[in-house]
Residue frames as a rotation matrix with the C-alpha (Angstrom) as fourth column:
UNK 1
-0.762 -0.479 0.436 143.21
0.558 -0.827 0.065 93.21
0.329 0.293 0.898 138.85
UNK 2
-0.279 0.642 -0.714 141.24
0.686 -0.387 -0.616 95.88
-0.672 -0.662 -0.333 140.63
UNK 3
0.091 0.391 0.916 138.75
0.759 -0.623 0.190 98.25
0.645 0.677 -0.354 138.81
UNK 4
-0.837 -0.068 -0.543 138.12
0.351 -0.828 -0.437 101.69
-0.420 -0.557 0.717 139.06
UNK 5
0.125 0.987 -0.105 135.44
0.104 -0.118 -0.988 103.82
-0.987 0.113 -0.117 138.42
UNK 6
-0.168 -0.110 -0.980 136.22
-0.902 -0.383 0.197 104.86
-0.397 0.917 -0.035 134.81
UNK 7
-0.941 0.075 -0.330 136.58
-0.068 0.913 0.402 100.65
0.331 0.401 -0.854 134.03
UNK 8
-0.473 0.879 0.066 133.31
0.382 0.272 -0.883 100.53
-0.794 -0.392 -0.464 135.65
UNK 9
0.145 0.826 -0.544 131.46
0.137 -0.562 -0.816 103.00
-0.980 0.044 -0.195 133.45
UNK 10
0.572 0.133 0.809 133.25
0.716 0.400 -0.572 101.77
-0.400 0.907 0.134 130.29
UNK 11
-0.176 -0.980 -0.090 135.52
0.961 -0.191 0.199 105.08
-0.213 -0.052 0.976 130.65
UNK 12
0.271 0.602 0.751 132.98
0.418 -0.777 0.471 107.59
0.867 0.186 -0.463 130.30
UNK 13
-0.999 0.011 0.035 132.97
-0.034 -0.624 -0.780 110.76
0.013 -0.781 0.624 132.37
UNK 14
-0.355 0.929 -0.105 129.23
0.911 0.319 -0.261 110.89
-0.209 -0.188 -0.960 134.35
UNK 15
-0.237 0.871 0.429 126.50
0.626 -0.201 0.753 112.71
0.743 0.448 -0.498 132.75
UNK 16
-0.970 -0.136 -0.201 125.87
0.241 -0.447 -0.862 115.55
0.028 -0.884 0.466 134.92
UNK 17
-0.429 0.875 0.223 122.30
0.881 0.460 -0.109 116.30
-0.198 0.150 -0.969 135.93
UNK 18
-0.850 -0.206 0.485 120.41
0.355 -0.904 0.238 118.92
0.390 0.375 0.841 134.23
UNK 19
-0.151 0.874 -0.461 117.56
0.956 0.010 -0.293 121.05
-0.252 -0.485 -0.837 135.35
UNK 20
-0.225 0.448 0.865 115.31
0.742 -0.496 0.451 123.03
0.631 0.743 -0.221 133.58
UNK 21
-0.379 0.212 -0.901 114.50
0.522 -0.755 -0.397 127.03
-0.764 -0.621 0.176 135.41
UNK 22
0.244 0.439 0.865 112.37
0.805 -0.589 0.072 129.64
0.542 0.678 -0.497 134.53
UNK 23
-0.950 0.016 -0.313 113.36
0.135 -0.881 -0.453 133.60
-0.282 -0.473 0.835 135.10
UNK 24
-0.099 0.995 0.007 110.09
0.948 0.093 0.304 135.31
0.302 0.036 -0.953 135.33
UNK 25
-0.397 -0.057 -0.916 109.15
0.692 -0.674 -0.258 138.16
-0.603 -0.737 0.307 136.13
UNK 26
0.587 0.744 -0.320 107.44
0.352 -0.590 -0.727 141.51
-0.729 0.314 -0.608 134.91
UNK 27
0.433 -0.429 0.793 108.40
0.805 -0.212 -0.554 143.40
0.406 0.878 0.253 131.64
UNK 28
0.448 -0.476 0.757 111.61
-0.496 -0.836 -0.232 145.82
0.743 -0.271 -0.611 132.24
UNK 29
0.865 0.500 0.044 112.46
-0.106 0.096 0.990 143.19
0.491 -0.860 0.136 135.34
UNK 30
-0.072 -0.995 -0.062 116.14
-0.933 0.045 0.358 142.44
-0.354 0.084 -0.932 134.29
UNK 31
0.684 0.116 0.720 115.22
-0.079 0.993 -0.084 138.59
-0.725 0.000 0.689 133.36
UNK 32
0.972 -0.172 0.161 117.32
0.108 -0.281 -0.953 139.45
0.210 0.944 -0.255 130.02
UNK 33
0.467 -0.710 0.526 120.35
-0.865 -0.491 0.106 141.22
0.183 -0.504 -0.844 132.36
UNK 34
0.384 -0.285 0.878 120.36
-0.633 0.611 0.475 138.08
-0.673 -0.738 0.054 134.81
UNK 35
0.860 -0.166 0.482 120.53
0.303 0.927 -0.221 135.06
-0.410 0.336 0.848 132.21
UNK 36
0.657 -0.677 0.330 123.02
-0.001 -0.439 -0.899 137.23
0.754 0.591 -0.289 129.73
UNK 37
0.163 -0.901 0.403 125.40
-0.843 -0.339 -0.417 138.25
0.512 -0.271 -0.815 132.90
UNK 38
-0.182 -0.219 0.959 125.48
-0.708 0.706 0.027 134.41
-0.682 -0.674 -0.284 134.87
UNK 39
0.902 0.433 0.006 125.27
-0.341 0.719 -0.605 132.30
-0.266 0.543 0.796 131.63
UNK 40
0.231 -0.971 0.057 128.63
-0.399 -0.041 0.916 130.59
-0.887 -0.234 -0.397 130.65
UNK 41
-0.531 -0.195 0.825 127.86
0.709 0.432 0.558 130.35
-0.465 0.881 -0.091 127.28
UNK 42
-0.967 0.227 -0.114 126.74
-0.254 -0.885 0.390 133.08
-0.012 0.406 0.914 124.92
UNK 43
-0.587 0.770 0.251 123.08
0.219 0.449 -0.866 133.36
-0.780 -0.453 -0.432 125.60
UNK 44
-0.718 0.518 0.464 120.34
0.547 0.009 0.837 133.23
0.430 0.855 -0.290 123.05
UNK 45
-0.719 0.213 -0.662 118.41
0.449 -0.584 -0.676 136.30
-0.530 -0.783 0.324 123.09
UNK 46
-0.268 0.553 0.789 115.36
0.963 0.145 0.226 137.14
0.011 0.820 -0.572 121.31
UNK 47
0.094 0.396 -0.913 115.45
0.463 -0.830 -0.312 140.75
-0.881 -0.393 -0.262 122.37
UNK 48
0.266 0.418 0.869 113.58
0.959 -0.204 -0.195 143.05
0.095 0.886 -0.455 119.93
UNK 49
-0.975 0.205 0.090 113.92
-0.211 -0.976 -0.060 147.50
0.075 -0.078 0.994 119.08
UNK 50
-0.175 0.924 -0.341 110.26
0.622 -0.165 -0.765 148.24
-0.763 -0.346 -0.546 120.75
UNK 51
-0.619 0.382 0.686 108.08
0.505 -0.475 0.721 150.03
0.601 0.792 0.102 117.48
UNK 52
-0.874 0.448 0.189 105.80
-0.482 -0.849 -0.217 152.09
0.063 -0.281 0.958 117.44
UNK 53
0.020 0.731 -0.682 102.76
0.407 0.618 0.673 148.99
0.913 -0.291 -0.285 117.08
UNK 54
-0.045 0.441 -0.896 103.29
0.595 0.733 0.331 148.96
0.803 -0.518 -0.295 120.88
UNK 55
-0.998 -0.032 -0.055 102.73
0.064 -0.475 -0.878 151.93
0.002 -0.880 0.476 122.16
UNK 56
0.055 0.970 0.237 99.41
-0.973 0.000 0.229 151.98
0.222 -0.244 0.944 123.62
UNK 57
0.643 0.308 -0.701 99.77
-0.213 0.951 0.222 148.25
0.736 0.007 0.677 124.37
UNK 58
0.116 -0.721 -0.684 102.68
0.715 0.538 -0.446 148.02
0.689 -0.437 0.578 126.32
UNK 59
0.878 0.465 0.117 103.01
0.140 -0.481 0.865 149.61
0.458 -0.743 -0.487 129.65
UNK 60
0.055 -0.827 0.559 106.12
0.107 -0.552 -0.827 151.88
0.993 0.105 0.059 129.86
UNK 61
0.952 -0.036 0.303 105.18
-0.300 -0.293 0.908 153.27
0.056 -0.955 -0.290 133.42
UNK 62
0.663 -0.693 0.283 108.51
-0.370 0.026 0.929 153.60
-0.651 -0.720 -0.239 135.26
UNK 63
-0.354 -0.904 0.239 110.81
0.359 0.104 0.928 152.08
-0.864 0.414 0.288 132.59
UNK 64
0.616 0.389 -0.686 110.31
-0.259 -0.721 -0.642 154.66
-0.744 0.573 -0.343 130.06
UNK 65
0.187 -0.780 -0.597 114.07
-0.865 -0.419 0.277 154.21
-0.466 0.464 -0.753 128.75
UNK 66
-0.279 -0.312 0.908 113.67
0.048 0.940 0.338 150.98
-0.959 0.138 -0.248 127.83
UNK 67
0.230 0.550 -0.802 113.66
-0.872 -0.250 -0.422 150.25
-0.432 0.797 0.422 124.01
UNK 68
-0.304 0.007 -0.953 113.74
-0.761 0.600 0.247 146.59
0.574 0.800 -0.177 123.37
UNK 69
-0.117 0.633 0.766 112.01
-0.992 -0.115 -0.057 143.62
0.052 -0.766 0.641 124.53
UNK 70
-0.841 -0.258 0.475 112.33
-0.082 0.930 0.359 140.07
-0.534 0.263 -0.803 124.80
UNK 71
-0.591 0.572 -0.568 109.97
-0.805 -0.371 0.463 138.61
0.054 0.731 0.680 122.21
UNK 72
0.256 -0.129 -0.958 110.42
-0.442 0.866 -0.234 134.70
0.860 0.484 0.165 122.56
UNK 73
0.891 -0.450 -0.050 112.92
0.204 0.301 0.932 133.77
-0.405 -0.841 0.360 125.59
UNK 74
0.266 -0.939 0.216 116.24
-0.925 -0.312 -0.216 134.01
0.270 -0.142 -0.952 126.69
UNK 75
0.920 0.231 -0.318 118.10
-0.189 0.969 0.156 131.03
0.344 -0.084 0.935 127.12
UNK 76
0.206 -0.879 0.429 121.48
-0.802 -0.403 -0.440 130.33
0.560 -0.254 -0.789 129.20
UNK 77
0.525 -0.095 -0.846 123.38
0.459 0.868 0.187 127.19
0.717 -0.487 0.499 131.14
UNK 78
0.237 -0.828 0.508 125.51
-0.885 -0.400 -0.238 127.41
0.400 -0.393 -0.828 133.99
UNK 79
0.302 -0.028 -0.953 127.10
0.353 0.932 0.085 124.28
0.885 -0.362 0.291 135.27
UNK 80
0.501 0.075 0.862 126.72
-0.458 -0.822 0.338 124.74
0.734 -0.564 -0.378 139.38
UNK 81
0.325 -0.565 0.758 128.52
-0.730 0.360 0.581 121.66
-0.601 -0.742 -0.295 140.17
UNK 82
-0.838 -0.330 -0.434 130.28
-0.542 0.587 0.602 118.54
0.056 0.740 -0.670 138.50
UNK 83
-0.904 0.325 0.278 126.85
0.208 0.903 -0.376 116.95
-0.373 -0.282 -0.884 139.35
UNK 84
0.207 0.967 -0.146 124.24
0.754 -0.253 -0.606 120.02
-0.623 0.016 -0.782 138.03
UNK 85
-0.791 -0.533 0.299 123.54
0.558 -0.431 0.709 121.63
-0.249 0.728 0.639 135.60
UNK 86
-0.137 0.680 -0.720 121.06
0.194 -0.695 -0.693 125.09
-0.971 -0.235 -0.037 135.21
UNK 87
-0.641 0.342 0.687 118.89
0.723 -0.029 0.690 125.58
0.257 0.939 -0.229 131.62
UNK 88
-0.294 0.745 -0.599 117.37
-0.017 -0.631 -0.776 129.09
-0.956 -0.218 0.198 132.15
UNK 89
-0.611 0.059 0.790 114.96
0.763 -0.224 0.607 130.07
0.213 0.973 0.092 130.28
UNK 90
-0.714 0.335 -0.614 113.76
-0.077 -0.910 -0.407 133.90
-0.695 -0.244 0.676 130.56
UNK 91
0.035 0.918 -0.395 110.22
0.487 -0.361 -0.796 134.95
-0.873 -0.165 -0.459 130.13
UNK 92
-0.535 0.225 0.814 108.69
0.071 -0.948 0.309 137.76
0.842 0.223 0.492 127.77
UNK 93
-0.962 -0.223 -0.156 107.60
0.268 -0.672 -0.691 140.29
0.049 -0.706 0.706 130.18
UNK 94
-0.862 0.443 -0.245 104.40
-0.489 -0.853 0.180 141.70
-0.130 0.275 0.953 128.08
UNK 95
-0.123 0.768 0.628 101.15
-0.380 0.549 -0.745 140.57
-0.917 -0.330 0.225 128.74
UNK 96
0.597 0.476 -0.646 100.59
-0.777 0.143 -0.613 140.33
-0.199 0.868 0.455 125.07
UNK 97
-0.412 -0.721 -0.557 103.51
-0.593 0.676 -0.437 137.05
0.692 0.150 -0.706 125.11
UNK 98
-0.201 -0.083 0.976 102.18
-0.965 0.189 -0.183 135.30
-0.169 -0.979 -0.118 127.82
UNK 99
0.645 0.653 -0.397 100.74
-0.760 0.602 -0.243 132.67
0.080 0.459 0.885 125.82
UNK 100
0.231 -0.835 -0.500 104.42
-0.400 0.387 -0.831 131.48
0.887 0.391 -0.244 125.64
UNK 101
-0.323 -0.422 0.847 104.93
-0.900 -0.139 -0.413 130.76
0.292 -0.896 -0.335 129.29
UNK 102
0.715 0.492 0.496 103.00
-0.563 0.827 -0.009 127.44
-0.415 -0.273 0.868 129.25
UNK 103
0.791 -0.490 -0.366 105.35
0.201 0.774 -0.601 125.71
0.578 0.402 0.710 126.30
UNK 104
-0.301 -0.943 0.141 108.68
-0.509 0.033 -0.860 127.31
0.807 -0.331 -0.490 128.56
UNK 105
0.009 0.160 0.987 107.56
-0.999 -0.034 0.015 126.47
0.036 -0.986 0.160 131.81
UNK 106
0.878 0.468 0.104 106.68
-0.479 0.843 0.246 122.82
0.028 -0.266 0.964 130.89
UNK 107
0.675 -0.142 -0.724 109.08
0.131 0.989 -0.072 120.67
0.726 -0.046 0.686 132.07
UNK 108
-0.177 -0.630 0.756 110.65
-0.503 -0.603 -0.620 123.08
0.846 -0.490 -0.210 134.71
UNK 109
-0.017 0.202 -0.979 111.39
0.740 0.661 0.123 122.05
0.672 -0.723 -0.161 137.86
UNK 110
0.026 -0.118 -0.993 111.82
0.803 -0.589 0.091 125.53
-0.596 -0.799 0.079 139.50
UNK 111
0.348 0.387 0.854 111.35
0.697 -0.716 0.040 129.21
0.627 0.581 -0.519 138.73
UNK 112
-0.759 -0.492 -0.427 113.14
0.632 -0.717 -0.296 132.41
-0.160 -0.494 0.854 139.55
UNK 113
0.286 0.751 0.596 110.46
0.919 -0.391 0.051 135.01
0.271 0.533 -0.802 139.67
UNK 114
-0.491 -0.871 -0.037 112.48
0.871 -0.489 -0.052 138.48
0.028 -0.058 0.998 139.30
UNK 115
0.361 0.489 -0.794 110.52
0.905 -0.391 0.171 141.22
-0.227 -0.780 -0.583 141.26
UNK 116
-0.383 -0.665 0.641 111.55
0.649 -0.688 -0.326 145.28
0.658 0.291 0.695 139.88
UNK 117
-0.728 -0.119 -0.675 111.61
0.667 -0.350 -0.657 147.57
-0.158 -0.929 0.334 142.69
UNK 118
-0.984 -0.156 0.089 110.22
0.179 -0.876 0.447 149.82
0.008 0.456 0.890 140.73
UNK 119
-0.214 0.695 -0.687 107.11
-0.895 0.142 0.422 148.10
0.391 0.705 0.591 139.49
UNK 120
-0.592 -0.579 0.561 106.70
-0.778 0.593 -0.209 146.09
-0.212 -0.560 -0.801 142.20
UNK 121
0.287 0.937 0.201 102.77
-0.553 0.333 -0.763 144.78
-0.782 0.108 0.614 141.00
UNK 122
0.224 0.175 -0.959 104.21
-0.971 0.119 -0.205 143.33
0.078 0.977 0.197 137.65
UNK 123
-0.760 -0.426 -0.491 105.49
-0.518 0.853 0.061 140.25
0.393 0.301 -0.869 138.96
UNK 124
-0.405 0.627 0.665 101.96
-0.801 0.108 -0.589 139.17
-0.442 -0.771 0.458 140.25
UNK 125
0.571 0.651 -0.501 100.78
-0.821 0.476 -0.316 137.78
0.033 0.591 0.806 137.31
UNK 126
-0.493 -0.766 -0.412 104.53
-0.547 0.641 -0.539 135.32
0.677 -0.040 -0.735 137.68
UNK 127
-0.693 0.039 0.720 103.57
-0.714 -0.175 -0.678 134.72
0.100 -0.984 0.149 140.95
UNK 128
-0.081 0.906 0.415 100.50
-0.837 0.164 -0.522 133.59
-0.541 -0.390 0.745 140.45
UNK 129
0.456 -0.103 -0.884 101.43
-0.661 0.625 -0.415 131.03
0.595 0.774 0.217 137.06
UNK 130
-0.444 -0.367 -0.818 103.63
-0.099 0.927 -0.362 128.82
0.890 -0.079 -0.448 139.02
UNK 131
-0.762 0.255 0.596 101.59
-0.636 -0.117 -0.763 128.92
-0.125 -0.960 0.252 142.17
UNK 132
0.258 0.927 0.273 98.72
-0.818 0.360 -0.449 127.56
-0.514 -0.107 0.851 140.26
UNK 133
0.634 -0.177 -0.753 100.59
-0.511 0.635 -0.579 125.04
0.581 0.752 0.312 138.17
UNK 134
0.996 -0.031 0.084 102.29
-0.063 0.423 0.904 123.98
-0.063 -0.906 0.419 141.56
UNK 135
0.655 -0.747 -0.118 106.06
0.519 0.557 -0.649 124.74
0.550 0.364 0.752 140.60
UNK 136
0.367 -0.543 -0.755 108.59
0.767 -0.283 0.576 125.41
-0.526 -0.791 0.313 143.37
UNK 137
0.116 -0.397 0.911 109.82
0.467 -0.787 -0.402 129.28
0.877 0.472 0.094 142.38
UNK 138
-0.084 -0.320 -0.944 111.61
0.948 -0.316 0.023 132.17
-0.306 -0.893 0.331 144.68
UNK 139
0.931 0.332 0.150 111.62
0.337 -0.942 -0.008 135.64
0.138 0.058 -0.989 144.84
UNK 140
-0.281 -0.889 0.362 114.27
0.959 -0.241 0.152 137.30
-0.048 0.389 0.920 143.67
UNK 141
0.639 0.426 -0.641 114.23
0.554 -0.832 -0.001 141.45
-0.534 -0.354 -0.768 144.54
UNK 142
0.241 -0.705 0.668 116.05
0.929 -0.032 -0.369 142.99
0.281 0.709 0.647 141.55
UNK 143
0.248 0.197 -0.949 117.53
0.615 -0.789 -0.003 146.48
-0.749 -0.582 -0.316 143.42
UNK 144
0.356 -0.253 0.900 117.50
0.818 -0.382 -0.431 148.72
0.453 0.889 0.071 140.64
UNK 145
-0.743 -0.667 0.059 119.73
0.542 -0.650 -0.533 151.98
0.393 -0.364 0.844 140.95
UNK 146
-0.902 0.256 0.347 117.52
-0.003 -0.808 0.589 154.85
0.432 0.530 0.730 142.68
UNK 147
0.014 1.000 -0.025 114.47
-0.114 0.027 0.993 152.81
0.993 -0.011 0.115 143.37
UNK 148
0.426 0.704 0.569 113.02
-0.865 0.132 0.485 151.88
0.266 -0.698 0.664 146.50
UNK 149
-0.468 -0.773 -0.428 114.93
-0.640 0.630 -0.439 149.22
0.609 0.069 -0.790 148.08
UNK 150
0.614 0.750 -0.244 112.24
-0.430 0.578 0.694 146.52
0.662 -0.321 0.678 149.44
UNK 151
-0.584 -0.582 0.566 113.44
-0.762 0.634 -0.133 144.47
-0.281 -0.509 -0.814 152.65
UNK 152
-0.870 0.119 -0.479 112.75
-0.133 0.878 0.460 140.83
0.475 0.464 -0.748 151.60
UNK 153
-0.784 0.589 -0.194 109.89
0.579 0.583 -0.570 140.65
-0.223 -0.559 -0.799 154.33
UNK 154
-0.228 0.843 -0.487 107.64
-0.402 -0.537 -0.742 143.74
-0.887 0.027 0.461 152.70
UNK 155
-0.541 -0.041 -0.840 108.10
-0.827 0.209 0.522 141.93
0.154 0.977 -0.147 149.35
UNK 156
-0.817 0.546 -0.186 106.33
0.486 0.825 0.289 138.57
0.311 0.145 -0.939 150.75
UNK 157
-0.297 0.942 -0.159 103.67
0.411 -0.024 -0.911 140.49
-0.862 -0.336 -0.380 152.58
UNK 158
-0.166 0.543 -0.823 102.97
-0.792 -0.571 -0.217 142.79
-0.588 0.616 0.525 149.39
UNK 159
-0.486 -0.018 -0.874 102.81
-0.848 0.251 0.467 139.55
0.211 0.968 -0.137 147.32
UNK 160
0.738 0.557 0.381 100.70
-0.658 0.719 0.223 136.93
-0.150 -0.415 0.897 149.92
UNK 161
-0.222 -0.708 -0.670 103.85
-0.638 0.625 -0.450 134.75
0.738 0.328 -0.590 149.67
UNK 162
0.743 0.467 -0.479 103.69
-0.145 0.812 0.566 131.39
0.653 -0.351 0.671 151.42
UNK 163
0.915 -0.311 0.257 106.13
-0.399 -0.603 0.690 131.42
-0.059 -0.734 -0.676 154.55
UNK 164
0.556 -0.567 0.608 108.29
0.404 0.823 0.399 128.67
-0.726 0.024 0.687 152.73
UNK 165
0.804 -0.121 0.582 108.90
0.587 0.008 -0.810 130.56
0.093 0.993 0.078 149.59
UNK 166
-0.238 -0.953 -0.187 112.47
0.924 -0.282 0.259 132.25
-0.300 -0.111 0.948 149.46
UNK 167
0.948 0.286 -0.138 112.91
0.289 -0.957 0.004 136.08
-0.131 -0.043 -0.990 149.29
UNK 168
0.214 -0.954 -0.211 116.03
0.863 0.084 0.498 136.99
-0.457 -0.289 0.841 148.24
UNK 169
0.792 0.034 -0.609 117.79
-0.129 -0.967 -0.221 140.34
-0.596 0.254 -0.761 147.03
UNK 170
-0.222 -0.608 0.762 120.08
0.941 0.070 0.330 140.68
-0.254 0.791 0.557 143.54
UNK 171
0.373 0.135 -0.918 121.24
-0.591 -0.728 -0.347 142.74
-0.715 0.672 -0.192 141.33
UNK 172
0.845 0.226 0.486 120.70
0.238 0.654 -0.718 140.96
-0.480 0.722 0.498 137.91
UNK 173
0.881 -0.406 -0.243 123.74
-0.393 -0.344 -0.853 142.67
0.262 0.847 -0.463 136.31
UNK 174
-0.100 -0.962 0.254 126.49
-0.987 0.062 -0.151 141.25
0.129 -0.266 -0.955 138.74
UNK 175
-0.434 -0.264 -0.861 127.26
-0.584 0.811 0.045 137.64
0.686 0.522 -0.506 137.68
UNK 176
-0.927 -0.017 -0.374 127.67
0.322 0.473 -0.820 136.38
0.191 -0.881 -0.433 142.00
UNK 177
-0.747 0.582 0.321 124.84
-0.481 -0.140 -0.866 137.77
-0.459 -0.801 0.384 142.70
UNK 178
0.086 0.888 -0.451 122.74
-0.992 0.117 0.043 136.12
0.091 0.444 0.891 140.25
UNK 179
-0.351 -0.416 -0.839 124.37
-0.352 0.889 -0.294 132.78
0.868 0.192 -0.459 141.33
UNK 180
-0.984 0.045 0.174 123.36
-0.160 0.226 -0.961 133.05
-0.082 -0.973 -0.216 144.86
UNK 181
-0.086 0.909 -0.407 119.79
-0.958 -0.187 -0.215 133.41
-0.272 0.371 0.888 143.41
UNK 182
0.100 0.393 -0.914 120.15
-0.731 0.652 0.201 130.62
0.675 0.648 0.353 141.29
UNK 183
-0.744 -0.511 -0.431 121.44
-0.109 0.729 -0.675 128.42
0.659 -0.455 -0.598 144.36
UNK 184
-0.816 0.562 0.136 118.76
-0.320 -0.242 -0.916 129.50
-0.482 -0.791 0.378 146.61
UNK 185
0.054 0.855 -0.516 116.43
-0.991 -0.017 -0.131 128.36
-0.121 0.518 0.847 143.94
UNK 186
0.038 -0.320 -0.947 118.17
-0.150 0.935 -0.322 124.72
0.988 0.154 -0.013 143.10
UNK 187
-0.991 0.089 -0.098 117.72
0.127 0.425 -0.896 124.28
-0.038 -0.901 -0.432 147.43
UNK 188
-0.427 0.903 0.057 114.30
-0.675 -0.276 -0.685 125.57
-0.602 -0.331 0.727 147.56
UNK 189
0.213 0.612 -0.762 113.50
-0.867 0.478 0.142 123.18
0.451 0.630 0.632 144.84
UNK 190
-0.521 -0.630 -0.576 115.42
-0.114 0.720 -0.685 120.46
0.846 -0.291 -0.447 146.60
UNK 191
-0.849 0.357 0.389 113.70
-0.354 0.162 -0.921 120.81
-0.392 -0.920 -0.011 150.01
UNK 192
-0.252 0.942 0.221 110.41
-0.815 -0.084 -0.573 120.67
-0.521 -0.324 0.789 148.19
UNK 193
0.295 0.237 -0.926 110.97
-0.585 0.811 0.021 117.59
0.755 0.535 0.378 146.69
UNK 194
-0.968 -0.127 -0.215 112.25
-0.029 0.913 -0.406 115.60
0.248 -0.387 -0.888 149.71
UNK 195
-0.301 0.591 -0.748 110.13
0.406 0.789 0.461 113.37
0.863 -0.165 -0.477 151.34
UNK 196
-0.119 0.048 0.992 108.57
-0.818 -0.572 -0.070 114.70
0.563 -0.819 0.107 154.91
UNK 197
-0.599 -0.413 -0.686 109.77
0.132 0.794 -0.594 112.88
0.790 -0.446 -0.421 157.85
């Protein structure tokens, strides 16, 4: 009697792989927007009402209107094929959180790092964390209504980007575009793990 795969594997469906991501990116950057509108499960959001504590600490400039703030992380899946599966987890934004970016980051294999036209300096400090901790991460150009629309090539020169790293434009609120992101991130992580021939 001939087998199939299911008699092979005891009748289990296979175990799709998963893979940890980080969004990144300055405070105000959309990281919140992106995971919430391209998660396919209700995302876990630790977003706070901004107090008065943080004014004088936190650095409104340019997103004035903003009044809440991740505290913790965001957290969202998407499944991007029957073989993969995406675990974002979104930054806090404010320098005063950063501490938190070592325990998310550790076991990531890749990193969106989510770039606001506006405010284009805030994602340096992103930039620089997985650069020095050596994790494959893209650039993601969030076009906010209004602002300044960067072409992907003044974003790498203003940030010293390495000629390998992706550049890509999004707008975090529309679902497809934050998928093409996340694909462009799950190749870029993929090239830099093969082998070099």
């Amino acid at each position: 009697m001939a087998s199939n795969d299911s008699d092979a594997d005891g009748g289990r469906a296979a175990i799709p792989s998963a893979l940890k991501i980080i969004i990144a990116g300055g405070f105000g950057a959309g990281k919140t927007t992106l995971v919430g509108a391209v998660s396919e499960i209700a995302p876990l959001s630790t977003e706070e009402v901004m107090t008065e504590a943080s004014m004088g600490v936190d650095d409104l400039a340019g997103v004035e209107e903003k009044s809440t703030t991740t505290v913790a992380l965001d957290f969202g899946r998407i499944t991007i094929n029957d073989d993969l599966v995406l675990y974002m987890f979104g930054t806090p934004g404010q320098q005063r959180f950063w501490f938190m970016w070592d325990e998310l980051a550790l076991g990531a294999l890749g990193a969106v790092v989510l770039a606001d036209t506006r405010r284009l300096e805030t994602c340096f400090a992103s930039v620089d964390f997985f650069e020095q901790r050596g994790v494959p991460f893209i650039v993601a150009v969030n076009c906010f209504d209004g602002a300044y629309h960067y072409e992907p090539e003044e974003v790498r020169g203003a940030l010293s980007l390495a000629p390998q790293v992706p550049v890509v434009t999004c707008d975090a609120r529309v679902r497809e575009s934050d998928k093409e992101v996340l694909l462009t991130l799950v190749r870029h992580v993929a090239d830099t793990m093969a082998p070099a021939v």
